[in-house]
C-alpha positions, -999 to +999 in steps of 0.1 A: +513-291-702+482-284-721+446-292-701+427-317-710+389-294-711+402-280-739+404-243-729+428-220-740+420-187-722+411-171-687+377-151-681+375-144-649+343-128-634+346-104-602+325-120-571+297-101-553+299-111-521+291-095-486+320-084-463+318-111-439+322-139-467+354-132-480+373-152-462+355-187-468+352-177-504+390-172-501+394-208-492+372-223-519+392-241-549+377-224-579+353-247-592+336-246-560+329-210-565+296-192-581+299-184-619+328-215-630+323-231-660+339-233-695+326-213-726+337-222-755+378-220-751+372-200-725+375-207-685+351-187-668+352-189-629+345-165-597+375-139-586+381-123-553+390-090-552+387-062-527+399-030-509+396-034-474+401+007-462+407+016-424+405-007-392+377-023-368+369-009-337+387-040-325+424-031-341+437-065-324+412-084-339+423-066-369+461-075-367+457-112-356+432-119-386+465-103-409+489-128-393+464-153-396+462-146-436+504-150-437+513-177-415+479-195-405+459-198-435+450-231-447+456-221-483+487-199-500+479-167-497+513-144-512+517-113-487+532-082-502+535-058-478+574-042-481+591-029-509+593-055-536+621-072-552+637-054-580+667-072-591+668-081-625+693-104-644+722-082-669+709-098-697+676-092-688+679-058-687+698-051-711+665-070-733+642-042-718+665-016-725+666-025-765+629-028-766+624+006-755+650+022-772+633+003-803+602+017-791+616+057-784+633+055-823+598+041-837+585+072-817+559+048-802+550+007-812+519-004-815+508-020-784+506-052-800+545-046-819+557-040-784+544-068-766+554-089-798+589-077-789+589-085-751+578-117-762+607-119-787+635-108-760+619-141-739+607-113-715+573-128-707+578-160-685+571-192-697+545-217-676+544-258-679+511-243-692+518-232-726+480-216-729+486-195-698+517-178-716+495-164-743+478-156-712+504-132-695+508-118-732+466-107-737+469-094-702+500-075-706+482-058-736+450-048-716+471-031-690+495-011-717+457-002-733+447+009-697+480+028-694+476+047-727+443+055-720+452+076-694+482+095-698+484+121-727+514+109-742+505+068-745+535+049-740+558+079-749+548+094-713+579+098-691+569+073-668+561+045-688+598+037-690+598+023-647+569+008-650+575-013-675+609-023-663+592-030-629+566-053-645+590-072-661+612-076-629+579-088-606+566-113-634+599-126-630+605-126-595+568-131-585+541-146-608+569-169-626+576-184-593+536-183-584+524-200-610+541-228-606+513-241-584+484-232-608+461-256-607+427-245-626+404-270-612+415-265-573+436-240-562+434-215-588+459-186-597+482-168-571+462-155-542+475-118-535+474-099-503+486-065-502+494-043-474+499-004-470+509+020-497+517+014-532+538+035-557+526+038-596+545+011-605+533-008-574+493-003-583+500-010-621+517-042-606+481-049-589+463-038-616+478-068-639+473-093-610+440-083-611+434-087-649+452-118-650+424-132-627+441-135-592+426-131-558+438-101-548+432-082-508+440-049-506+444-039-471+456-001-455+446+003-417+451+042-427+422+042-449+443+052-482+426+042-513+461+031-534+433+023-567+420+056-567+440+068-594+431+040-617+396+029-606+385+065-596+345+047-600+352+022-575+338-003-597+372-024-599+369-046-566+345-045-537+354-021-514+348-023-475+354+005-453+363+001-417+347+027-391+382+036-377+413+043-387+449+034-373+487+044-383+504+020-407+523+000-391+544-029-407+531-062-415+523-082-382+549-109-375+534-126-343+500-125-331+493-096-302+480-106-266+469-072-256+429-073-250+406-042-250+387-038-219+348-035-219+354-002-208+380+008-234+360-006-263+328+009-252+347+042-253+361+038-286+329+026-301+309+059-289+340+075-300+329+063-334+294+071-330+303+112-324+330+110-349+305+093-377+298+116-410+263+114-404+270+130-364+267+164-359+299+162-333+331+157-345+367+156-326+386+187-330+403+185-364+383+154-372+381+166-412+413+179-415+426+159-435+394+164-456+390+186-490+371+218-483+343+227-511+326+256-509+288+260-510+280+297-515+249+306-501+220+329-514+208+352-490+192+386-479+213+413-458+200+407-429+208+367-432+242+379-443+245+386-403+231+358-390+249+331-406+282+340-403+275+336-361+264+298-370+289+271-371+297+256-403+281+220-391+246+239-388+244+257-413+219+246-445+241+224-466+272+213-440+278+176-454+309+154-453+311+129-481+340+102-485+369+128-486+349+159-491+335+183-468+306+209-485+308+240-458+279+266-469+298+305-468+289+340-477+301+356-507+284+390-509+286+425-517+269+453-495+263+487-520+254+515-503+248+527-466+216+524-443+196+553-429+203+537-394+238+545-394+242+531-359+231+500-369+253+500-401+285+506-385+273+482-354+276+452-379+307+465-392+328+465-362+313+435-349+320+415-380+354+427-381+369+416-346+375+381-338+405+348-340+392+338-373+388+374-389+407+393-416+396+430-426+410+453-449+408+486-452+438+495-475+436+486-513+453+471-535+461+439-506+484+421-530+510+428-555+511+409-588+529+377-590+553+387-622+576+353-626+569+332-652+550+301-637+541+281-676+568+255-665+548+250-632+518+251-640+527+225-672+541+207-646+514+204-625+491+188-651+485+151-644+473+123-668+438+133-676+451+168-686+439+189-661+455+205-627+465+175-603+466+179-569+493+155-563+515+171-589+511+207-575+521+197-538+554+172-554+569+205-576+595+218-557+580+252-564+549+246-536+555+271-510+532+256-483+549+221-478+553+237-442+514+239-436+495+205-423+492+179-450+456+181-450+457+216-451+481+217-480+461+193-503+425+216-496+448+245-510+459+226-539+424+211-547+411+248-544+438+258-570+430+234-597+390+242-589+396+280-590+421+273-628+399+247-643+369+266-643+382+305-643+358+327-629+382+356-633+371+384-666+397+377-695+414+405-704+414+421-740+436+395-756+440+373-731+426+334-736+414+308-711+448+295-708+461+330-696+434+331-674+445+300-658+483+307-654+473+340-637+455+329-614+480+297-610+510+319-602+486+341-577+475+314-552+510+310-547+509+346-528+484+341-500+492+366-475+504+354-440+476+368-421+448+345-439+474+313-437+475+315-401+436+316-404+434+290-423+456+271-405+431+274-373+401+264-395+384+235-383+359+228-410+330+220-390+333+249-367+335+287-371+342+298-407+369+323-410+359+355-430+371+385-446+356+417-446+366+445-471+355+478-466+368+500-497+357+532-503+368+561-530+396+576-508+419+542-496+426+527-529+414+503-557+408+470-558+433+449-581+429+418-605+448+404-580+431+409-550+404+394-572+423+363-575+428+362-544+391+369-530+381+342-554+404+314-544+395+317-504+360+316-516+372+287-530+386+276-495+355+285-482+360+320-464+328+339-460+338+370-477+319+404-475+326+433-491+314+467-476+309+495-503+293+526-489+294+547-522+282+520-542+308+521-565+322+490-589+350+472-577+345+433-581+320+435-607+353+452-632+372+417-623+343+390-615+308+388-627+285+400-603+264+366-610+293+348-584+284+369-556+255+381-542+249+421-540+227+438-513+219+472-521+212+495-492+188+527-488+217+556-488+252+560-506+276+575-486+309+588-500+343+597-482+332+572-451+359+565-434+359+536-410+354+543-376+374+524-355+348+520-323+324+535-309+322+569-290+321+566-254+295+580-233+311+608-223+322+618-259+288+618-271+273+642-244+307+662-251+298+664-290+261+670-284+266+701-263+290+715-291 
C-alpha cells in the first residue's frame, strides 16, 4: 500500500526538547509534533530520542514510571530490556551465510553490491508499504557506511560477520513484526525503549532504529553510556543525566509500594549535595570508578614540600569532569644538596615514611620485560587505531583483572596515554612503534609494593608518592625504571627524585622538559641515606669525640 501524499522516503529530524517533556511528546501522533511536513518526496517529521543515564533521588518514582512505560502507557511503546531473540529460520541463514562468503571471496562488496545482495536473498523484510522497504534498504546502507568508517578493516573487520547476522535476525523478529502498525500520519514508526546494557551488536541494533527514524529511550539506572562507542560527541540523542546512581536490576514487572520517608529522602538528597562534582566532599571511594589524569605541576623546591602534605581535592587544578578526574602531582628532580644539611635530610625522611609512600634506595627497581608482547599489543588496538582501553582489560594477557574494576580501567587508560604519546628517548634504531611496545610490555610489571598503593588511592585524598634517592654508589637507573617512573606519573604519583651529586639519571631516558629540576647550593657525593636521626645522647657522644 502506497500513500496517497505522495512521499516516497523518511527524514526524520531529532527533537530538542527539555527533560520533563519527553513523555507527552512520546504520546503525540507525529503530525502533531514540531518540524512535520512533506518536502518534496520526502516525510519530514519530529523524532524522540534520548539517553536517560543514572536514577532520581526518588528510585521508586523511577521504577514505577518504567512499568508505567511497559504495561500503562496509552500508546505502544516496545520494551527491550533482556537478551534479544536470535533464532533465525535454516534457510535464512543459510542466505546470510552465501552473502558473506560472496562477500569474503570478493575480498570486500561495495556497500551498495552487498545490500543489493541481502535484498536479492529476500533478507530485507517486506512492509504493506512498498516505499518503506526501500526504506530499510537506504538505512541499512548508512549504518554499514557508519560501520566502515570506524573500524580499520570496513566490512572485512572480524566482527562485522555477528553483527550483520544479528541485524538480519532482529529486522526479522522485531521491526518486521513492528511495522505492521505504521501509520505515518498518527502513530508513527515503532517506539523503542531500552533498558541496561547493550553488546556491539546490541548498540548497532539501536543505532539502525535510530536512523530509520524511531522513538528510541535509552535508559541504564547505572549510569553506563551504551552509545559511547559510536556517538563519542554526544550529539546523537539528548542526553539526561540523573544525580544518583542505582545497581541494574531487571526490568520492573509490578509497580513497588515502598515509600521513602521525609527523613530518608532528605538524607539521600544532602547525600547528593556532598557527593556532587562541583562539592569539595566526596564519600570514600566516590571516584573510583573514575579515570585518573595527571596534572603535573610547576613548582619551586620549597613548594615541592608543601604540596605533597595537601589533599588532591585542594590542590590548584583538582577537577572531576564526566568520567575523568584531573589530580595536580609532583614530578621533579632535586640536583644537588643544601648547605643546611639538617634541613635537607629532615625532608628526606619525612617524605619517605607514610601508608601511601614508596622509596627506593637500590637501583635498577625493575628488570626488563623480555617476552614478545607485538601480538598483545596488536591486539589491544581498537577501531580508531589506537590503544583501547576495553581491548587491553578483555586479552587474556591482563595481569590485573584481580584489582578493582575501576582501578583496572585507570591503569589501562594510563597505558594507552603513556604508548600513544611516548615520552620515553628512542633508542639508536629504534622507531615510535618500538617505543610503544616497550613501554606496552613494561606496564605489565608494576611492582607489588606500588599496586597495593594504588590500590588504597582514593583520588581525591592523599596522593601516593615515590621518592628515589640514587646516588653514585647504589646503582643505575634503567630504561625501565624509566618506564616505569613515567607510567605512575601517568597514574598520578607524585614522584621525586633525590640526587645529591647532581649526576644524570632521568634526563639519559626522559627529557628533562617532563619534569621539573631543582638545583640545590652543594653537590654531595658518596651520601648515603641515613636512616633517622641521631638521638640526643648520640650527638653529645659524637661531639665530645
Amino acid at each position: 500500500m502506497d500513500n496517497p501524499r505522495g512521499y516516497s522516503q523518511l527524514s526524520p529530524q531529532r527533537l530538542i526538547y527539555k527533560f520533563e517533556d519527553w513523555p507527552r511528546l512520546l504520546e503525540k501522533p507525529l503530525k502533531e509534533r514540531n518540524l512535520y511536513g512533506i518536502e518534496g518526496t520526502s516525510l519530514r517529521f519530529g523524532q524522540l530520542v534520548g539517553r536517560f543515564l543514572g536514577t532520581p533521588l526518588n528510585e521508586t518514582e523511577y521504577w514505577n514510571s518504567l512499568y508505567s512505560l511497559r504495561y500503562e502507557s496509552k500508546i505502544r511503546v516496545h520494551v527491550l530490556d533482556e537478551q534479544l531473540d536470535k533464532t533465525i529460520s535454516a534457510d535464512r541463514l543459510q542466505a546470510i551465510q552465501e552473502v558473506l562468503l560472496i562477500h569474503q571471496k570478493e575480498n570486500g562488496l561495495s556497500i551498495n553490491r552487498f545490500v543489493a545482495f541481502l535484498k536479492g536473498y529476500n533478507l530485507i523484510p517486506l512492509s504493506n508499504h512498498k516505499w518503506l522497504h526501500h526504506q530499510f534498504q537506504i538505512t541499512i546502507m548508512e549504518l554499514l557506511k557508519f560501520f566502515k568508517a570506524n573500524h580499520p578493516n570496513g566490512l572485512l573487520d572480524p566482527s562485522f560477520r555477528r553483527v550483520i547476522i544479528d541485524l538480519i535476525k532482529w529486522l526479522w523478529n522485531y521491526i518486521a513484526l513492528w511495522i505492521k502498525e505504521f501509520s505515518p500520519e498518527d502513530v508513527g514508526l515503532p517506539k523503542v525503549l531500552w533498558y541496561g546494557d547493550a553488546n556491539q551488536s546490541e548498540v548497532y541494533f539501536l543505532y539502525f532504529l535510530i536512523l530509520l527514524g524511531c522513538d528510541v529511550l535509552i535508559f541504564h539506572p547505572e549510569g553506563k553510556d551504551v552509545l559511547s562507542d559510536i556517538d563519542p560527541q554526544q550529539q546523537l540523542t539528548f542526553i539526561y543525566r540523573y544525580p544518583s546512581q542505582s545497581p541494574l536490576e531487571p526490568f520492573p514487572k509490578q509497580k513497588r509500594k515502598t515509600e521513602s520517608t521525609i527523613a530518608r529522602r532528605a538524607s539521600i538528597e544532602l547525600d547528593q549535595m556532598l557527593d556532587s562534582e562541583q562539592s569539595l566532599l566526596f564519600k570514600p571511594w566516590k571516584l573510583r570508578n573514575h579515570i585518573p589524569i595527571p596534572l603535573t605541576l610547576k613548582t619551586t623546591y620549597d613548594e615541592i614540600f608543601l604540596t605533597m602534605k595537601e589533599r588532591a581535592l585542594v590542590r590548584s587544578g583538582f577537577e572531576v569532569i564526566k568520567n575523568e578526574v584531573s589530580i595536580p602531582c609532583i614530578f621533579a628532580k632535586v640536583a644537588g644538596i643544601s648547605k643546611d644539611r639538617s634541613e635537607y635530610w629532615s625532608r628526606l625522611r619525612e617524605f619517605t615514611d607514610g601508608e601511601l609512600t614508596v622509596s627506593v634506595k637500590q637501583f635498577p627497581m625493575t628488570q626488563e620485560v623480555k617476552q614478545n608482547y607485538y601480538f598483545h599489543y596488536q591486539q589491544s588496538i581498537g577501531s580508531e587505531g589506537k590503544l583501547s582501553t576495553q581491548n587491553i582489560m578483555a586479552g587474556n594477557w591482563w595481569k590485573y583483572r584481580y584489582l578493582p574494576t575501576g582501578l583496572q580501567i585507570g591503569i589501562a587508560a594510563a597505558m594507552a596515554r603513556y604508548c600513544e604519546n611516548p615520552r620515553l628517548k628512542r633508542l639508536p634504531g629504534e622507531n615510535l612503534e618500538d617505543v610503544q611496545l616497550f613501554l606496552f610490555k613494561q606496564a605489565f610489571s608494576i611492582p607489588e609494593n606500588m599496586l597495593r598503593v594504588l590500590q588504597k588511592f582514593d583520588y581525591p585524598q592523599l596522593v601516593p608518592r615515590l621518592i628515589l634517592y640514587n646516588t653514585e654508589n647504589n646503582g643505575t637507573i634503567s630504561r625501565s625504571d624509566a618506564a616505569l617512573i613515567l607510567l605512575l606519573n601517568e597514574l598520578s604519583f607524585d614522584i621525586v627524585l633525590f640526587n645529591p651529586a647532581g649526576h644524570n639519571d632521568l634526563e639519559v631516558y626522559i627529557d628533562d622538559k617532563h619534569f621539573d629540576v631543582h638545583w640545590l647550593e652543594e653537590v654531595a657525593f658518596g651520601q648515603e641515606f641515613p636512616e633517622k636521626d641521631p638521638s640526643f645522647i648520640q650527638r653529645i657522644f659524637k661531639g665530645l669525640f
